[in-house]
N, C-alpha and C positions, 0 to 999 in steps of 0.2 A: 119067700121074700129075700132079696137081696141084701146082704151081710153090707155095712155099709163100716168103714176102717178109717180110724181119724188117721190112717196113715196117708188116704186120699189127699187130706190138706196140705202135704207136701208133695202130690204128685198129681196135679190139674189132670192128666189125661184117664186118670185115673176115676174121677166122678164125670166126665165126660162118660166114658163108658156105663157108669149108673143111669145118667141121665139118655143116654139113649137103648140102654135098656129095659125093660116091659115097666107100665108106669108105677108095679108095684115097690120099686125100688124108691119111688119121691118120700113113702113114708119113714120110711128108715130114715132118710137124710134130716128129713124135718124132725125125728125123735134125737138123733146126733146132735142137732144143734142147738138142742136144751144146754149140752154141756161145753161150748164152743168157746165163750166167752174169754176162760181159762186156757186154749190152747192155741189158739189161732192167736193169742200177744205173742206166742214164738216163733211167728212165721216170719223170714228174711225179706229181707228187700227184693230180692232175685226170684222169691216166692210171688210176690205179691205180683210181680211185673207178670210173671208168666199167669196169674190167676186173672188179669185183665185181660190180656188173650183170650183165654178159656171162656169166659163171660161176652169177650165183644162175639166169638165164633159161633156163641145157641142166640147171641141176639140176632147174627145174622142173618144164622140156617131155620128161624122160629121153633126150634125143637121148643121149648118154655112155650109158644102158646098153642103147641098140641099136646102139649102134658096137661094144659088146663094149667086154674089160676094157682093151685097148691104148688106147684112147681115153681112159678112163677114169684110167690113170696118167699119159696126157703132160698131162692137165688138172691132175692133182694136185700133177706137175712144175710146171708152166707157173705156178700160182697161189702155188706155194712162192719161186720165183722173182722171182713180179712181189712179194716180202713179202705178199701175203694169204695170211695165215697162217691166218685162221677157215676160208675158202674150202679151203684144203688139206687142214685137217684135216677136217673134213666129207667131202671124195672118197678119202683115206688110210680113213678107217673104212668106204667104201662098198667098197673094194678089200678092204679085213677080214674082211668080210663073205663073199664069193665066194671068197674061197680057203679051199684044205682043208692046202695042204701047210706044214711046220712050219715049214721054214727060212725059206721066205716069209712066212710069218706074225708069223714073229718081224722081221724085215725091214718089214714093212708097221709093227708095235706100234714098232718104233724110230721112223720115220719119224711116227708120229702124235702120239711123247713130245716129238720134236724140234719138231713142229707147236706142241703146247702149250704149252713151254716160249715160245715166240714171243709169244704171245699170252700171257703172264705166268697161266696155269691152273697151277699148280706141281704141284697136288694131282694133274690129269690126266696133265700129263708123266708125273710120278714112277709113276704108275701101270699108264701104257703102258711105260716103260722097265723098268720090272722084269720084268715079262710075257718082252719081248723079252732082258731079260738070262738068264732062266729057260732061256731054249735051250742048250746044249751051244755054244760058241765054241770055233773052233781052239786060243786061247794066252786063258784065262779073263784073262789080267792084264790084254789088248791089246784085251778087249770094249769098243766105243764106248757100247756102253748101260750098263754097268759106272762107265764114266769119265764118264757122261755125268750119271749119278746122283751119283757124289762130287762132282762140282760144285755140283751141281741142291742137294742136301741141306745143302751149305756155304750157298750162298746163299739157301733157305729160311730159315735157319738166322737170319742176317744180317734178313731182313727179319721175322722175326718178334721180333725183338729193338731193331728202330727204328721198323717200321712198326704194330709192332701184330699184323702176319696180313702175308699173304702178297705180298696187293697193297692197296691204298685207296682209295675214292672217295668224291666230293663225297654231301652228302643227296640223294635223289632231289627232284627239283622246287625245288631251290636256284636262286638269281638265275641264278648263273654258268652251270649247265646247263641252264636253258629259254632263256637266250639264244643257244645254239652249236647246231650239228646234234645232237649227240650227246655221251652224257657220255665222258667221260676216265677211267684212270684210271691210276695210276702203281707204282712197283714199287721197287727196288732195280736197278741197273746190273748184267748179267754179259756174257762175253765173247763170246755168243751174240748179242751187239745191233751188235757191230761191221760187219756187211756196210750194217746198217741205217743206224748212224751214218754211218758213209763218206757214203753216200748222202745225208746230210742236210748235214752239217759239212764238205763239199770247196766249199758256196758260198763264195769271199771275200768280198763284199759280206755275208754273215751273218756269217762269222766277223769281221769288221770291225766290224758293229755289236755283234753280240754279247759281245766282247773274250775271246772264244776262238783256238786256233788253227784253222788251215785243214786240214783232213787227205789227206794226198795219195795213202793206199791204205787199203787193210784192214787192213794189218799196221800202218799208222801207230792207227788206228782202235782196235785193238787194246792194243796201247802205250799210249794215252791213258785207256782203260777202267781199266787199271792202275793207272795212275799217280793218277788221280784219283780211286777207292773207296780207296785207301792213306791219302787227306788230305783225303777229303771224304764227305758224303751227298749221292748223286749219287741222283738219279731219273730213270730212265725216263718220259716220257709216253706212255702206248698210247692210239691210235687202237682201235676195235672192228674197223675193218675193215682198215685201213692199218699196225698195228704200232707201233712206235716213228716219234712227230712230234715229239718234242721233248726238251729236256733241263731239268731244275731241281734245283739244290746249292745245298745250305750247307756252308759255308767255315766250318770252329769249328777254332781252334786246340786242341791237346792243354791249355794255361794256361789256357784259356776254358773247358775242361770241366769240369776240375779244381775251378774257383773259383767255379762255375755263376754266372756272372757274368750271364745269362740273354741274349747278344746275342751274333748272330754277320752276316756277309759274307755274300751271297748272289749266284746269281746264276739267271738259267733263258732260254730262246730257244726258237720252235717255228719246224720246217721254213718255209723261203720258202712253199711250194704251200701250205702248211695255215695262214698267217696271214690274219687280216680276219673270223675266223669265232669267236672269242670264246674259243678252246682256249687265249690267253697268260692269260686272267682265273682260266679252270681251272684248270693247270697252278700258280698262283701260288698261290693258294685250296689246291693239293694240295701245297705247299711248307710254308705254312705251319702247316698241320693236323702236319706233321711237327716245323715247329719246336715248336710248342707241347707238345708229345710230349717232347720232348728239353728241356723246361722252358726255350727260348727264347723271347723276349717281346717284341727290340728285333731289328730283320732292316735291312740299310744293303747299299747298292748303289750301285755310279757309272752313270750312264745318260750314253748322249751325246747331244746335242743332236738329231742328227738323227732319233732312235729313237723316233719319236711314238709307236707302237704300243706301244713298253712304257713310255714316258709315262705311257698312256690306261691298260694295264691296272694300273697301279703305282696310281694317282689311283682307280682305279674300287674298288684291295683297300685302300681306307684311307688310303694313302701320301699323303705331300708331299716337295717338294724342301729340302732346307737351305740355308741361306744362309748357310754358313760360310767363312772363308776359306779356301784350300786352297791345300800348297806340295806340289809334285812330283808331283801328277794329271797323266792324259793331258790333251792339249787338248781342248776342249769337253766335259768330264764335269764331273756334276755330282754329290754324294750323293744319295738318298733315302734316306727312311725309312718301313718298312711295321709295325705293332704297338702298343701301348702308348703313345700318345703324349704324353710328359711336359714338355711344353716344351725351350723350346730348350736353354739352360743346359742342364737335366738329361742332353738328346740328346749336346749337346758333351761332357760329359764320360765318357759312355757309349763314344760312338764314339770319343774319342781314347785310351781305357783298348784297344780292342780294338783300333786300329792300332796302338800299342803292343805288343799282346800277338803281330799277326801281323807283326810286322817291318814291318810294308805300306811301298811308297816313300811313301804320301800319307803329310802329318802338318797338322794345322790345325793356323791361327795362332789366338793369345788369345783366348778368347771375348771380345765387348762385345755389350752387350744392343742399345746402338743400329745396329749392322750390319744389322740387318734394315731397318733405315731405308734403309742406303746402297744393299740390291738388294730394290727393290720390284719387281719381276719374279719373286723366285726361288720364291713358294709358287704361280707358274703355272706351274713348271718350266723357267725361262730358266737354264740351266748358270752356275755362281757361278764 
């Protein structure tokens, strides 16, 4: 039998070559990936891209359906794992396809709702999960596809009620998406993005620049999902091929909503591996399409010094820095402002109605109109 090395998972050409040699090599892979769970969270962005290649090239050449169907679900495993989730649900419906028996069938449609759900297709999931909820279950209350729908339908629910539909994206052929590989698009947060987040938000160095926390498991991951659709509109960024790359909220206090005072806190960050490639311009571009929705107009964020990258894309969706004075800021942060730009004056008094409104520890000192004198740096984003 063919020795089968989780060092594969870093090098696709590497189970290519298991996969096209003698079939006895599929069992190895499918005993390997009892233990996956744990090691494929450390796979990079740059991994994951080159393991869709890998997957679309045996859906191609059919090597997966002359290995037979074994072959065929440890790929469907393997790609649920590595989060490509397009990829999975693709080989979940080719396994659909070839079975006749019921319970498996309903097994396969669970697995292809949970695929979709991934990939924010809401319509899809809900579709396949009723299917598989359709099957006779031992204790109907304790069905995963059952439970998986009252969720699924809560959180439809939620984004058709901020988003508009289900999920949103940029116009076709907009600045922000002919400059990136591919378009973006974003969703509402559920508790299904937790493995994904972990994966993203355990960097310190991100959660540092970002001024998030750092997450130290799934269940922390999870907790945080929580806590933060309770007090905020949280967005998902989906990758098409890659899943969730990133995150983008506004921060509106319950006083703020009330008084449509039209300005809220923001904030959003994309995965280390998926930065340099124009998804923080999207991602903010898909923030904003939401404020404007929620009849916000003025959007304020502290950036820190060192964070050129969301600088550039802060500067690129409109934005500038303020040059206000600021007491109880982190060190090296400074405001921006992205929306309606009304002069200073008008900004100061906007922004200190809404630190006021959110408790926030910053609180600016007096406006004077000659300050902008005193930090000629700050409308190139030199932190005030």
């Amino acid at each position: 039998m063919v020795e089968f090395d989780f060092a594969a998972l870093r090098n696709p050409e590497m189970l290519l070559l298991h996969l096209r040699h003698e079939p006895e090599s599929v069992p190895a892979i499918a005993q390997a990936l009892t233990g996956l769970r744990g090691k494929t969270a450390t796979i990079d962005g740059q991994a994951q891209c080159a393991w869709h290649a890998v997957f679309n090239q045996i859906q191609a050449t059919g090597q997966h359906r002359r290995r037979g169907e074994a072959t065929l679900h440890t790929l469907a495993v393997l790609a649920a794992e590595m989060n490509l989730w397009r990829n999975a649900a693709g080989l979940f419906f080719q396994l659909l396809q070839l079975e006749q028996e019921a319970l498996v069938r309903s097994a396969l449609q669970f697995n292809l709702g949970v695929a979709y759900l991934h990939c924010g297709a809401y319509r899809a999931a809900a579709r396949y999960l009723h299917r598989a909820a359709a099957v006779p279950y031992i204790d109907v209350k304790q069905s995963p596809a059952r439970s998986r729908l009252l969720r699924l339908a809560e959180l439809s629910s939620q984004c058709r009620a901020l988003l508009g539909s289900q999920r949103i994206r940029l116009a076709e052929g907009s600045a922000a998406v002919t400059a990136s590989p591919c378009a973006l698009s974003a969703t509402l947060f559920g508790s299904h993005h937790a493995l994904a987040l972990w994966r993203l938000q355990r960097d310190p160095e991100l959660a540092r620049r970002a001024g998030v926390d750092c997450l130290s498991s799934i269940a922390a991951a999870e907790i945080w999902i929580g806590d933060a659709r309770a007090h905020q509109t949280v967005l998902a960024i989906m990758h098409p091929v890659c899943g969730l790359i990133g995150v983008a909220a506004l921060l509106v206090p319950l006083l703020e909503i009330m008084h449509n005072a039209g300005a809220a806190r923001f904030y959003f960050w994309i995965g280390s591996d998926f930065q340099g490639q124009g998804f923080g311009t999207q991602a903010m571009e898909l923030l904003y399409l939401v404020a404007l929705r929620q009849g916000i107009r003025h959007l304020f964020s502290t950036v820190h010094v060192d964070n050129l990258g969301s600088r550039r894309v802060l500067e690129k969706c409109g934005g500038r820095a303020l040059a206000f004075g600021l007491m109880g800021a982190r060190p090296g942060h400074c405001f921006f402002h992205v929306g309606d730009d009304q002069g200073d004056a008008a900004l100061h008094a906007c922004l200190a109605e809404l630190l006021a409104a959110n408790q926030a520890n910053e609180q600016l000192l007096p406006y004077m109109a000659e300050r902008r004198d005193q930090h000629p740096d700050a409308a190139d984003g030199v932190p005030c």
